[in-house]
N, C-alpha and C positions, 0 to 999 in steps of 0.2 A: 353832302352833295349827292352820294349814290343813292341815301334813302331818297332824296326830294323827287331823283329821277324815278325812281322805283315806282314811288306812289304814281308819278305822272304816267307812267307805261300803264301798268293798273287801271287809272281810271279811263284811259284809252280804251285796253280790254273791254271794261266792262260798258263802253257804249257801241262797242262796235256791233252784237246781235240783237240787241235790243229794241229797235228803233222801228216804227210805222210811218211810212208815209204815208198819206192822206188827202186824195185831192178831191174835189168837183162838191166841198163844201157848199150846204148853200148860205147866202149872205147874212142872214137873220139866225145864225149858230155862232154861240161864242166858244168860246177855250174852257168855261167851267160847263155849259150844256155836254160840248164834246169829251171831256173827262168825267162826267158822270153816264155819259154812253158808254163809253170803253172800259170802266170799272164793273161792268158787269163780266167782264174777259179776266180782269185781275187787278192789283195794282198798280194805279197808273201813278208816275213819278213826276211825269211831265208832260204839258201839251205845250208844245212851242208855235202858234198861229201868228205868222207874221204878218204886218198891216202896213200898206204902201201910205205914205207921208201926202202925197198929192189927195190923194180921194179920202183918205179918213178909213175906209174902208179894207178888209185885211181881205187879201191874197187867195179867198179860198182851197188854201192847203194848206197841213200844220205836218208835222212831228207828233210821235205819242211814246211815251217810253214807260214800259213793264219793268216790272222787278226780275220778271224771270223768262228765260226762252220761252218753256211754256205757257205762260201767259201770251206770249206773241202769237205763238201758236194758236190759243185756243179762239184769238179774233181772226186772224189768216183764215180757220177752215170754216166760217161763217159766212155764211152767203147767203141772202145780198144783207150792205149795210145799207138801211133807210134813215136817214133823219128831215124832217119836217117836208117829206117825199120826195126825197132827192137821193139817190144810191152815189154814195160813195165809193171811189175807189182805191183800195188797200192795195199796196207794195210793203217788203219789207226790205227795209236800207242797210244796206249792207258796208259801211263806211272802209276805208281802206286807210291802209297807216301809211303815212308821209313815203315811207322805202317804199309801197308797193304803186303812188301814182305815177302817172305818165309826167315826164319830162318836158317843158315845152317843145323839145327839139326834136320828138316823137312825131 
């Protein structure tokens, strides 16, 4: 039971710096277009671009996750991102662990 929790802690860690948000996508970019953009930064593990149920049509904002901080980095200090001439706009997600969110009663 304490490894199981171990690894879970773990793979926590390792999403917490990792992560890009991405928004003001434009509509005609998919999730393997946008991960062969971002591989030019480093390896990308994952594009996570969600798509709303009603329209068909995904949410123009995804998730992008690096192997390594650096890699995060080295798309962060790149300005501007263009794809099919639409600038993107980069955040980097800083996720927080269950102890450190706010409480509803905050």
């Amino acid at each position: 039971m304490a490894a199981a929790s171990a690894v879970r802690a773990a793979g926590r860690r390792s999403r917490q710096l990792f992560d890009i948000f991405v928004a003001e996508i434009p509509w005609t970019v998919s999730s393997k277009e946008l991960k062969e953009y971002f591989s030019q930064f480093g390896s990308v593990q994952r594009c996570q671009l969600p798509f709303d149920r009603n329209t068909g049509f995904h949410r123009r904002y995804c998730w992008i996750k690096f192997s390594t901080p650096e890699e995060v980095q080295n798309a962060l200090q790149k300005e501007p991102h263009i794809l099919e001439g639409s600038k993107l706009t980069l955040k980097q997600q800083i996720r927080r662990r269950h102890s450190q969110r706010r409480s509803p009663s905050e």
